[in-house]
C-alpha positions in Angstrom: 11.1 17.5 7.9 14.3 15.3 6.9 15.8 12.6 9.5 18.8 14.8 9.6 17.3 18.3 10.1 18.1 18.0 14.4 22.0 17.6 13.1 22.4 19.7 10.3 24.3 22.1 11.9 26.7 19.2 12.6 26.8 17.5 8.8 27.3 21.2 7.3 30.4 21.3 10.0 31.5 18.3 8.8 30.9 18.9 5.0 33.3 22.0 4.8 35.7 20.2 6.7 35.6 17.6 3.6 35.8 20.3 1.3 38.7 21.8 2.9 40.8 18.4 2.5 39.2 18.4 -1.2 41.1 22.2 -1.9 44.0 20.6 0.2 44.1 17.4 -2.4 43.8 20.3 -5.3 46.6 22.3 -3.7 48.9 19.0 -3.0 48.4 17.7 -7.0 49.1 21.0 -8.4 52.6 21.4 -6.1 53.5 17.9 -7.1 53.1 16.0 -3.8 54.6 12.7 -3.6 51.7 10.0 -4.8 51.4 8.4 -1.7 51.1 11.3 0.2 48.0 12.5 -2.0 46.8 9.0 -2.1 46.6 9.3 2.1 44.6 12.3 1.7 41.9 11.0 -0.9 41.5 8.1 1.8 41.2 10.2 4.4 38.4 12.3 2.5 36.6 8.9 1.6 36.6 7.9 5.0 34.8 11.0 6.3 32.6 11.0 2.8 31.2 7.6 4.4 31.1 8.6 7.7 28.8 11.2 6.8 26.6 8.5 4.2 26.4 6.2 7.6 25.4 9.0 9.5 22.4 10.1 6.8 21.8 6.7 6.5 21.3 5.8 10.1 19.1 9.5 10.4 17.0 8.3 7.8 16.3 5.0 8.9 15.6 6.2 12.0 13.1 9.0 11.2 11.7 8.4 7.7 11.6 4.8 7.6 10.5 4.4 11.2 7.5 7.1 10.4 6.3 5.5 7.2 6.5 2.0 8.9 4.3 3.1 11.6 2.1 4.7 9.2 1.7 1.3 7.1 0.6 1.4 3.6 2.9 1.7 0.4 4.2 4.7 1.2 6.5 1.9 4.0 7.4 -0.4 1.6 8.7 2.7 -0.7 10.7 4.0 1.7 11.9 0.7 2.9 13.2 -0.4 -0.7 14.7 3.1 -0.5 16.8 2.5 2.6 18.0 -1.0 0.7 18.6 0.5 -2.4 20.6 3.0 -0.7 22.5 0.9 1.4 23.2 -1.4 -2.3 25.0 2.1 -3.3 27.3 2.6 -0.8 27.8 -0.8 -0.2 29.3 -1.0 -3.9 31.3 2.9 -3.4 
């Protein structure tokens, strides 16, 4: 079972959203919308991009990291070098 499996419901919600303002980006480039105004709407689907990377994040620190910590042996200090590694990645995005 993932961290994120008690909100999945909630991420796939959030998900199409995203990919509705990624057909609304397609739709504005292909009608020739202004630059800034498509510009706007790429931020806007970054910001909810991350939102949803904190959120996964945060769920996976919580349940996987936490269990493999309290289990001890490699299998914590993998998943601990995961979560950095991870957090590197969207630290750089």
């Amino acid at each position: 079972m993932h961290g994120y499996s008690g909100d999945k419901q909630a991420y796939l919600t959030r998900l199409r959203r995203i990919e509705g303002q990624i057909r609304g980006l397609q739709r504005m480039v292909e009608d020739d919308a202004y630059c800034i105004d498509v510009l706007t709407q790429v931020s806007a689907a970054t910001r909810a991009l991350q939102a949803v990377a904190l959120g996964l994040l945060e769920d996976h620190i919580g349940h996987c990291v936490a269990d493999a910590i309290n289990t001890g042996g490699p299998e914590a200090e993998e998943k601990v070098k995961e979560a950095s590694a991870a957090i590197a990645r969207l630290v750089r995005s």
